[in-house]
PyMOL Python script that loads the backbone (N, CA, C, O; Angstrom):
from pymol import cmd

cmd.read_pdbstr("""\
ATOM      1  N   UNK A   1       3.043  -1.161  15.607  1.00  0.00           N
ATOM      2  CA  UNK A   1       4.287  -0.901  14.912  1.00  0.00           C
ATOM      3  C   UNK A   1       4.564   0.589  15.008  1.00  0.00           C
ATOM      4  O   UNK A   1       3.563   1.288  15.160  1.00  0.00           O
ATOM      5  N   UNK A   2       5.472   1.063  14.960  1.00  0.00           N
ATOM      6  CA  UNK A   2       6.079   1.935  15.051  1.00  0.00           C
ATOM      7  C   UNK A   2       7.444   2.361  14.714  1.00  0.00           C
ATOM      8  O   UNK A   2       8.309   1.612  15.170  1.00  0.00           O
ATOM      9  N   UNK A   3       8.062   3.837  13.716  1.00  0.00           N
ATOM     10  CA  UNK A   3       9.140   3.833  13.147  1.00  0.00           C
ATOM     11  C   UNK A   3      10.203   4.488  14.025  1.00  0.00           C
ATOM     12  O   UNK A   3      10.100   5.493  14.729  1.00  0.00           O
ATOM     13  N   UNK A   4      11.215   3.713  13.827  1.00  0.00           N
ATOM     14  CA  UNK A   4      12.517   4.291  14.362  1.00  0.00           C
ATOM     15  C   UNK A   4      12.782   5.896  14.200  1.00  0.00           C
ATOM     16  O   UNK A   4      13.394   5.730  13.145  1.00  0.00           O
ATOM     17  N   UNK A   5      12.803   6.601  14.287  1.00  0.00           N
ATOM     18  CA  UNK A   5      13.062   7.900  13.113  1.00  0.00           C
ATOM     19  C   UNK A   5      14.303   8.102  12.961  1.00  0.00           C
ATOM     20  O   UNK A   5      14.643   8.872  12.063  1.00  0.00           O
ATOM     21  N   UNK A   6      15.510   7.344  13.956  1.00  0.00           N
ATOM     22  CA  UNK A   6      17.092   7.359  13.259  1.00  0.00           C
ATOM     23  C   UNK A   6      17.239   6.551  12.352  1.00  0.00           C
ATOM     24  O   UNK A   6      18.313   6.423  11.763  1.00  0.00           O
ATOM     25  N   UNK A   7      16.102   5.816  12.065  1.00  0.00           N
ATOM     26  CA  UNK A   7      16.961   4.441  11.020  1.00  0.00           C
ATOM     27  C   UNK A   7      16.166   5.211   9.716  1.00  0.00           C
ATOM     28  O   UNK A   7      15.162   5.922   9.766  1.00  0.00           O
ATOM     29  N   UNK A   8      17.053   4.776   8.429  1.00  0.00           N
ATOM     30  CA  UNK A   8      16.048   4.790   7.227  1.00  0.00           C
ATOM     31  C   UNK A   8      16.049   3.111   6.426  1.00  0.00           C
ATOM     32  O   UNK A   8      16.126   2.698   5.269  1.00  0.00           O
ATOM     33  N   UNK A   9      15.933   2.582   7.611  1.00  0.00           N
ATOM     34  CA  UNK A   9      15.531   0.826   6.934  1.00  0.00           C
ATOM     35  C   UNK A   9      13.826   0.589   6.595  1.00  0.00           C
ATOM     36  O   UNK A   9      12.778   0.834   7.194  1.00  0.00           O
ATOM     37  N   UNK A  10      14.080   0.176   5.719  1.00  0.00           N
ATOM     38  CA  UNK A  10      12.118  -0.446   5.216  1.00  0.00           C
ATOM     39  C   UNK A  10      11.628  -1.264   5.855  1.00  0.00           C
ATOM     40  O   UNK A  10      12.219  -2.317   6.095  1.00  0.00           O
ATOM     41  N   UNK A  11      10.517  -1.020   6.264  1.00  0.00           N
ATOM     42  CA  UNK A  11      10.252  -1.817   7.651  1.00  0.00           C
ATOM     43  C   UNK A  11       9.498  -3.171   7.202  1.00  0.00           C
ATOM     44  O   UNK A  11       8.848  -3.863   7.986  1.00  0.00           O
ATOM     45  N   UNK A  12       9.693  -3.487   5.674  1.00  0.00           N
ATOM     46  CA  UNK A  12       9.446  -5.044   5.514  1.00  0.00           C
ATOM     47  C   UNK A  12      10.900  -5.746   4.887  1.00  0.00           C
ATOM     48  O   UNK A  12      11.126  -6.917   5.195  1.00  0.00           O
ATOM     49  N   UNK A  13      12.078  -4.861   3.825  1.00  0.00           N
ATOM     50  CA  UNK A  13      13.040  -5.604   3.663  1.00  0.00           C
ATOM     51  C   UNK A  13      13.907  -5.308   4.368  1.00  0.00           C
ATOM     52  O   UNK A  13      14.599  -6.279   4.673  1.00  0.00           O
ATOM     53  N   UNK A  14      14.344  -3.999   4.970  1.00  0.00           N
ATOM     54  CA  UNK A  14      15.677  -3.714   6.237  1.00  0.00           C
ATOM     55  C   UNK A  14      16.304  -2.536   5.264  1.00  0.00           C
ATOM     56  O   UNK A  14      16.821  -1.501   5.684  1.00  0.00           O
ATOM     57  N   UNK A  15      16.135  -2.948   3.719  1.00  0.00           N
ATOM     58  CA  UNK A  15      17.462  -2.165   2.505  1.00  0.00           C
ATOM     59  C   UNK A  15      17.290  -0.391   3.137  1.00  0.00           C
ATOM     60  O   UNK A  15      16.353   0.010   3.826  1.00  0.00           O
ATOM     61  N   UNK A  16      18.033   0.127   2.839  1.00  0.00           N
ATOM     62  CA  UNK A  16      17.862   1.938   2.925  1.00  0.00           C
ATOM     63  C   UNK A  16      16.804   2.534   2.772  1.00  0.00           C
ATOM     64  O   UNK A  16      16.514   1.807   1.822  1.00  0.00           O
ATOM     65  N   UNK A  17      16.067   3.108   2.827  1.00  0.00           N
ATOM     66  CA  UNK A  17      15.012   3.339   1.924  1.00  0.00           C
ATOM     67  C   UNK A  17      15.195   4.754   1.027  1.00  0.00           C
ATOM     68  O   UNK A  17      14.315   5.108   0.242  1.00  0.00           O
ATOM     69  N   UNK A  18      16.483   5.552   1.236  1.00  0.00           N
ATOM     70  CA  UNK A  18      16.555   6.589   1.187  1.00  0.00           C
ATOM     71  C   UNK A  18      17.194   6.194  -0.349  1.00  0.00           C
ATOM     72  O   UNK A  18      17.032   7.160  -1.096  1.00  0.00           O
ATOM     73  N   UNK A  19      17.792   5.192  -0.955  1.00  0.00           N
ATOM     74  CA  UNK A  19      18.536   4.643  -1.574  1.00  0.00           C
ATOM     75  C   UNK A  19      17.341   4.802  -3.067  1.00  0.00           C
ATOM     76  O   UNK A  19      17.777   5.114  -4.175  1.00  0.00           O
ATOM     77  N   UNK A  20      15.770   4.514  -2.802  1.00  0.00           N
ATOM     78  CA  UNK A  20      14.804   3.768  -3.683  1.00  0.00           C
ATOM     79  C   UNK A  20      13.790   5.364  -3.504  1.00  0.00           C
ATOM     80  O   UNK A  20      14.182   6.456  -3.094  1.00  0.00           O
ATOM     81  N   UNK A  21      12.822   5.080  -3.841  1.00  0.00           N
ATOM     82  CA  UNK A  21      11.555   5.815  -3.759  1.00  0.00           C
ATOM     83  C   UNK A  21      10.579   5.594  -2.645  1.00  0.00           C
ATOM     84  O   UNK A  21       9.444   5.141  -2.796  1.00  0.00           O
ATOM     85  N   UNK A  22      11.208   6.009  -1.348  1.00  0.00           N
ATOM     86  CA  UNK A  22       9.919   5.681  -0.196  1.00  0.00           C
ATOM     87  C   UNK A  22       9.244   6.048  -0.434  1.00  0.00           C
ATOM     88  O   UNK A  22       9.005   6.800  -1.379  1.00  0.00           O
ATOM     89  N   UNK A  23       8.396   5.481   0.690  1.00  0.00           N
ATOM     90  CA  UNK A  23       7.035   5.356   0.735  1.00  0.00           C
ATOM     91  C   UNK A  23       6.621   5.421   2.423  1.00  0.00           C
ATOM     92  O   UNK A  23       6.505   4.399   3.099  1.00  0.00           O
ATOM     93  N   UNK A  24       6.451   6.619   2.889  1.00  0.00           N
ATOM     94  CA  UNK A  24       5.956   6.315   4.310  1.00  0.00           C
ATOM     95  C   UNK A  24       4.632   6.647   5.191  1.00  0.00           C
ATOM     96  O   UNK A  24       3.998   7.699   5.110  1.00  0.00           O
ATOM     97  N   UNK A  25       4.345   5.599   6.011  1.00  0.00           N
ATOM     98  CA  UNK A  25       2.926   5.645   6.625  1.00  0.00           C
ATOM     99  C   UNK A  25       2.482   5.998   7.972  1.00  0.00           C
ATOM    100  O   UNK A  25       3.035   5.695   9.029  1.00  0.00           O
ATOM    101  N   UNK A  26       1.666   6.517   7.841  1.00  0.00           N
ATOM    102  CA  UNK A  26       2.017   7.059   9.624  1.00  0.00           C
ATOM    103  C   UNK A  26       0.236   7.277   9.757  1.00  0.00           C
ATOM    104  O   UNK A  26      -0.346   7.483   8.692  1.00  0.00           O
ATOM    105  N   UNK A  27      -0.740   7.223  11.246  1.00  0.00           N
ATOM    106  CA  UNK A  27      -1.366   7.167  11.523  1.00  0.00           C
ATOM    107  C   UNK A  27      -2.042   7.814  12.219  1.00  0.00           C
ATOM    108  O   UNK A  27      -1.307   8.148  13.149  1.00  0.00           O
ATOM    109  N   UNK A  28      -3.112   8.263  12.386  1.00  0.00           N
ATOM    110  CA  UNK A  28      -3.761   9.338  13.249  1.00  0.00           C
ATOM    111  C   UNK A  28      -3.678   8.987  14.814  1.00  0.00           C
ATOM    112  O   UNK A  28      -4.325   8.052  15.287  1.00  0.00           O
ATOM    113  N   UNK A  29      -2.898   9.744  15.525  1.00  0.00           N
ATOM    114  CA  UNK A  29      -2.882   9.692  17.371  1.00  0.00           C
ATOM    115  C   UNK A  29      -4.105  10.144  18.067  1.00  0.00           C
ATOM    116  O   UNK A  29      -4.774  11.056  17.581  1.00  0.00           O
ATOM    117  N   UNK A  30      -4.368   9.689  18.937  1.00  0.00           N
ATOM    118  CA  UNK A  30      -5.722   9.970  19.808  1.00  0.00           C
ATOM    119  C   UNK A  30      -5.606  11.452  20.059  1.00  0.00           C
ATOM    120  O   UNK A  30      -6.616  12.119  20.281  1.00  0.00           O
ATOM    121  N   UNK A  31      -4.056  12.135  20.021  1.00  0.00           N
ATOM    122  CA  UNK A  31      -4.509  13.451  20.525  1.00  0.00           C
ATOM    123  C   UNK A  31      -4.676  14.458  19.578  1.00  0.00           C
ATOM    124  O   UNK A  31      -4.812  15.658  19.813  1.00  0.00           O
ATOM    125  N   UNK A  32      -4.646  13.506  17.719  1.00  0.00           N
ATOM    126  CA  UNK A  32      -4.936  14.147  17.328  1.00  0.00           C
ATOM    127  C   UNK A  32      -4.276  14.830  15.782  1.00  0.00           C
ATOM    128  O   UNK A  32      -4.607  15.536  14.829  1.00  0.00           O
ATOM    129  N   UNK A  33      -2.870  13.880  16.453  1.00  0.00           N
ATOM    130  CA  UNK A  33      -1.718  14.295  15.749  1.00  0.00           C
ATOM    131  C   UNK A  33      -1.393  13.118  14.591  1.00  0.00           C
ATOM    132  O   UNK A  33      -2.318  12.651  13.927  1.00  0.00           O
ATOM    133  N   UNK A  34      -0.698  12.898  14.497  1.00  0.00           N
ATOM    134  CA  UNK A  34       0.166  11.792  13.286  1.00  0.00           C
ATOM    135  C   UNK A  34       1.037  10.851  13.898  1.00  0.00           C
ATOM    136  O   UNK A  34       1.592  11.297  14.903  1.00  0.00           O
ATOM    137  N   UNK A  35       1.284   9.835  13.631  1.00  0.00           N
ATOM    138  CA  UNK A  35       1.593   8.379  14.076  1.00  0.00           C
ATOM    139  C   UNK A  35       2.932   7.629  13.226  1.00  0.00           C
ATOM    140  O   UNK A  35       2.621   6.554  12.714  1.00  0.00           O
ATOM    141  N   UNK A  36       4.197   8.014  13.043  1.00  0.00           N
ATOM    142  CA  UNK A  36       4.892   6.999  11.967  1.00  0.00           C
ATOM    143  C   UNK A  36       4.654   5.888  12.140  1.00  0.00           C
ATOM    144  O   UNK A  36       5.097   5.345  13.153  1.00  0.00           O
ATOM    145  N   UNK A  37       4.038   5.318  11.408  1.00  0.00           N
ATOM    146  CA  UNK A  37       4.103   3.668  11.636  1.00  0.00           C
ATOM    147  C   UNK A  37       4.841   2.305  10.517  1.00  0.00           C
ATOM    148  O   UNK A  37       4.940   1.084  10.642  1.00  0.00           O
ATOM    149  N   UNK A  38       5.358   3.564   9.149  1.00  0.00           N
ATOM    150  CA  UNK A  38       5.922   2.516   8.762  1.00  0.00           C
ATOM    151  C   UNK A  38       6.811   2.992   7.774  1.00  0.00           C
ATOM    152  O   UNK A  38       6.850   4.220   7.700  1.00  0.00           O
ATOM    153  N   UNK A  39       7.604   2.309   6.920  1.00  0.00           N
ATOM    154  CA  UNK A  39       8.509   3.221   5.966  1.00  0.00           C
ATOM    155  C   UNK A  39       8.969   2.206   5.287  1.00  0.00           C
ATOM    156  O   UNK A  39       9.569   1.333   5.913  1.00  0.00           O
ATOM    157  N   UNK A  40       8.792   2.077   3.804  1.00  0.00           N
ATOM    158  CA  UNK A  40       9.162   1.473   2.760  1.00  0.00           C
ATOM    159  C   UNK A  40       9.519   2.127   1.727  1.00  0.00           C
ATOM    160  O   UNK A  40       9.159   3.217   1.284  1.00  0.00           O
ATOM    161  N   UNK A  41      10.754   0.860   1.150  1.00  0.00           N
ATOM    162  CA  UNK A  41      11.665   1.350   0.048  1.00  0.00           C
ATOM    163  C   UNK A  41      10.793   1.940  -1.098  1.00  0.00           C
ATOM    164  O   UNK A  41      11.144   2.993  -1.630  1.00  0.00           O
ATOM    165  N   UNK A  42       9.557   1.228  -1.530  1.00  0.00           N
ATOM    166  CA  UNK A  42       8.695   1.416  -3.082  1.00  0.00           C
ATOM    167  C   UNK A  42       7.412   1.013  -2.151  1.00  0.00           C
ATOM    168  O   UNK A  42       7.274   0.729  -0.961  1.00  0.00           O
ATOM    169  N   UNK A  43       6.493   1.133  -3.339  1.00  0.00           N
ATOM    170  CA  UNK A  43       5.059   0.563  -2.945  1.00  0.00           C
ATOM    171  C   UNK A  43       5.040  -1.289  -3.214  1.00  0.00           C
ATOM    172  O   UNK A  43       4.239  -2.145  -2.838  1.00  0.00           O
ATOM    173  N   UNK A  44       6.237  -1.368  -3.980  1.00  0.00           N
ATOM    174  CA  UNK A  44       6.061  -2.811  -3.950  1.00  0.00           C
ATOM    175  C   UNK A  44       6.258  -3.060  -2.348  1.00  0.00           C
ATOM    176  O   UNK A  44       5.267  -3.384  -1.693  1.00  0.00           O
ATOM    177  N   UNK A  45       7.489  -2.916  -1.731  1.00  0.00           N
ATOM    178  CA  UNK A  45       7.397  -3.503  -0.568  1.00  0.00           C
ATOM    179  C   UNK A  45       6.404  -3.268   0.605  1.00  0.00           C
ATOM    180  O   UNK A  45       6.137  -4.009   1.551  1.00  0.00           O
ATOM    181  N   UNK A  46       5.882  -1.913   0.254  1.00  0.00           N
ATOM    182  CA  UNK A  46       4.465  -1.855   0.979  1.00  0.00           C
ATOM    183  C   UNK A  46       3.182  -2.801   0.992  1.00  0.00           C
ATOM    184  O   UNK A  46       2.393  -3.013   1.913  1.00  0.00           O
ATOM    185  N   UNK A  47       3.211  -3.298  -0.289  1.00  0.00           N
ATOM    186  CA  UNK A  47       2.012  -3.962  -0.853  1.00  0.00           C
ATOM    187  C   UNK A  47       2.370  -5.606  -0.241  1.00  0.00           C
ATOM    188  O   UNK A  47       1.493  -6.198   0.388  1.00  0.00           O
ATOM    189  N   UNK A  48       3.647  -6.218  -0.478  1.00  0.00           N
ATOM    190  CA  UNK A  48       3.962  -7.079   0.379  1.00  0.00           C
ATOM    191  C   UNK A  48       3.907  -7.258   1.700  1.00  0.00           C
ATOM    192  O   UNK A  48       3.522  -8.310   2.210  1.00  0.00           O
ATOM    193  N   UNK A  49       4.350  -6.077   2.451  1.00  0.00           N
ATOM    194  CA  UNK A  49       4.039  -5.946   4.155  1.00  0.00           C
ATOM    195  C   UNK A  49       2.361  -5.868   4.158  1.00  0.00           C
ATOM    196  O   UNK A  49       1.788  -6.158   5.208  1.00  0.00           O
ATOM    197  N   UNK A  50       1.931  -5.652   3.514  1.00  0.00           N
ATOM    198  CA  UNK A  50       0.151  -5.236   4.158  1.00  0.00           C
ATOM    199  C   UNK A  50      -0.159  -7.045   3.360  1.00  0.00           C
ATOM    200  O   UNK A  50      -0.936  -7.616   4.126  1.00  0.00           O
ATOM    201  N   UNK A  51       0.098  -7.714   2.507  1.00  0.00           N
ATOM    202  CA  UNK A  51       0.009  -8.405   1.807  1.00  0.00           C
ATOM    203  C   UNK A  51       0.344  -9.691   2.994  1.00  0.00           C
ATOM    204  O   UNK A  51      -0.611 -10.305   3.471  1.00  0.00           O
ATOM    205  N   UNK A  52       1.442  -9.948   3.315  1.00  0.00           N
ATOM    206  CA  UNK A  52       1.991 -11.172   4.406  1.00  0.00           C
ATOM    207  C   UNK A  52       1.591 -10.743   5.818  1.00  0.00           C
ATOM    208  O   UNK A  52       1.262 -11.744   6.456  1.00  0.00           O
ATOM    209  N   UNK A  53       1.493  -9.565   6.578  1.00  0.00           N
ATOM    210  CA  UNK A  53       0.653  -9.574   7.599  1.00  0.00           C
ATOM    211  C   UNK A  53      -1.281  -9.374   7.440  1.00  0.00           C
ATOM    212  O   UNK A  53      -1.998  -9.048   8.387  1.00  0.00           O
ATOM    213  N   UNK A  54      -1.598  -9.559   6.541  1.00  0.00           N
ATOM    214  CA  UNK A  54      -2.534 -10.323   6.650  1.00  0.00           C
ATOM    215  C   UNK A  54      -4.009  -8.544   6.730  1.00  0.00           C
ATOM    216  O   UNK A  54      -5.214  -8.410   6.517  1.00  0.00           O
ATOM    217  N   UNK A  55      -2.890  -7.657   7.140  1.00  0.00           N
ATOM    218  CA  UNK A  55      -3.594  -6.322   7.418  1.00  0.00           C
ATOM    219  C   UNK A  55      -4.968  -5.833   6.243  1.00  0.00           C
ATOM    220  O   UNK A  55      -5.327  -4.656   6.281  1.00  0.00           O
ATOM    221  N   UNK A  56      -5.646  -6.778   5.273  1.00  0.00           N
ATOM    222  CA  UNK A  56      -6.957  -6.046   4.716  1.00  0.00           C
ATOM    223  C   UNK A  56      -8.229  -7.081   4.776  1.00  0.00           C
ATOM    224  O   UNK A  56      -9.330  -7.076   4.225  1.00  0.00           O
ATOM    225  N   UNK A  57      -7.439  -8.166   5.894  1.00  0.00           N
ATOM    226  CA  UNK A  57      -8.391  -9.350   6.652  1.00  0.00           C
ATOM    227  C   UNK A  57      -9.445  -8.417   7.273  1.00  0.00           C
ATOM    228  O   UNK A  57      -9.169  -7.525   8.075  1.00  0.00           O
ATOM    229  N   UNK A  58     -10.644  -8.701   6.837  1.00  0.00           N
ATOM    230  CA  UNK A  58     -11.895  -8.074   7.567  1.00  0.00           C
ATOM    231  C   UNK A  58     -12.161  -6.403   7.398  1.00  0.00           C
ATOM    232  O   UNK A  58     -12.945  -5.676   8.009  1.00  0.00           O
ATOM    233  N   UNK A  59     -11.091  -6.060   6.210  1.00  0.00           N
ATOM    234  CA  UNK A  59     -11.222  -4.183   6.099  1.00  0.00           C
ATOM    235  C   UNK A  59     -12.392  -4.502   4.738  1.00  0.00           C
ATOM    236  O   UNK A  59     -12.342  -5.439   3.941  1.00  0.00           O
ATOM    237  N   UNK A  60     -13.284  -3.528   4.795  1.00  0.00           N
ATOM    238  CA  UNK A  60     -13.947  -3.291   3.930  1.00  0.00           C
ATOM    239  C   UNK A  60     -14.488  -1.748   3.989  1.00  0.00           C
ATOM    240  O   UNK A  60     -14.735  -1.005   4.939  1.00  0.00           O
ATOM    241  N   UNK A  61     -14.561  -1.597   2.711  1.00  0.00           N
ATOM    242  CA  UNK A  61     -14.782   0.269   3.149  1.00  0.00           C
ATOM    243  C   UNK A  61     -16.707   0.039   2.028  1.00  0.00           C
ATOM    244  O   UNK A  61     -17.044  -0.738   1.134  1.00  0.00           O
ATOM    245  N   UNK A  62     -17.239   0.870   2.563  1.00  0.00           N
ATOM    246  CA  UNK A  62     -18.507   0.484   1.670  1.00  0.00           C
ATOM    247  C   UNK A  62     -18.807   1.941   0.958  1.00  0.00           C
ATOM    248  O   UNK A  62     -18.596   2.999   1.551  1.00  0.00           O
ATOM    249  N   UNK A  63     -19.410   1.858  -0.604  1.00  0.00           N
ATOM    250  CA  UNK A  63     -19.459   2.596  -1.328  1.00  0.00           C
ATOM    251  C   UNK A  63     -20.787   2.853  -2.043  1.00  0.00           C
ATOM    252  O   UNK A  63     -21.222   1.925  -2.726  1.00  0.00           O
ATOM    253  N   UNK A  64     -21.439   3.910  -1.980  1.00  0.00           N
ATOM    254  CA  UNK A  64     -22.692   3.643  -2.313  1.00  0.00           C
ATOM    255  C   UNK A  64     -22.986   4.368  -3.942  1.00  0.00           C
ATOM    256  O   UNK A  64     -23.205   5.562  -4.146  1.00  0.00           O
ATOM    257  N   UNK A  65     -22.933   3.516  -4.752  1.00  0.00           N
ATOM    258  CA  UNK A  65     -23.278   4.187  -5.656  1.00  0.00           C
ATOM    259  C   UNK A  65     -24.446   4.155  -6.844  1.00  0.00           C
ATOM    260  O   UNK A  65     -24.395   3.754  -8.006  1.00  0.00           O
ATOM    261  N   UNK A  66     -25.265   4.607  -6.244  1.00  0.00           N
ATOM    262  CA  UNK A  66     -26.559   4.990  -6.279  1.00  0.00           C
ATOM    263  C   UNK A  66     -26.718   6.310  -5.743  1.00  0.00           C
ATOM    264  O   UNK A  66     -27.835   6.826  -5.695  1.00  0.00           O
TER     265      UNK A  66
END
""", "prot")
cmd.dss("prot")
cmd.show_as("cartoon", "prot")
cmd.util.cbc("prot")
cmd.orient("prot")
C-alpha cells in the first residue's frame, strides 16, 4: 500500500481526512528513509483497517519482564 500524496482521502473510508483528526502511517524504506503508507480520518478508522485486513495475524512483539 501506498499513499497518494495529492489526495487527502482515508485510506479505509475515502471521507477527507483533513476534515477529522488524521492519523498518518508511513514506513521505514530500505534506503533508509520513510514510506507513506497510509492515512486515516481518526484512530478509529485506523483500528478498523488493521482490524479487517487481518494485519496483527502472526505479529507478536515479545517482552521480557523479568
Amino acid at each position: 500500500m501506498s499513499v497518494d500524496e495529492s489526495s487527502d482521502e482515508c485510506t479505509y473510508c475515502g471521507s477527507d481526512v483533513t476534515r477529522h483528526d488524521p492519523v498518518y502511517v508511513a514506513e521505514d524504506a530500505a534506503d533508509g528513509g520513510r514510506v507513506d503508507v497510509g492515512q486515516f480520518c481518526n484512530y478509529a478508522c485506523l483500528v478498523q483497517y488493521v482490524e479487517e485486513e487481518g494485519l496483527t495475524e502472526g505479529a507478536c512483539c515479545t517482552v521480557d519482564l523479568g
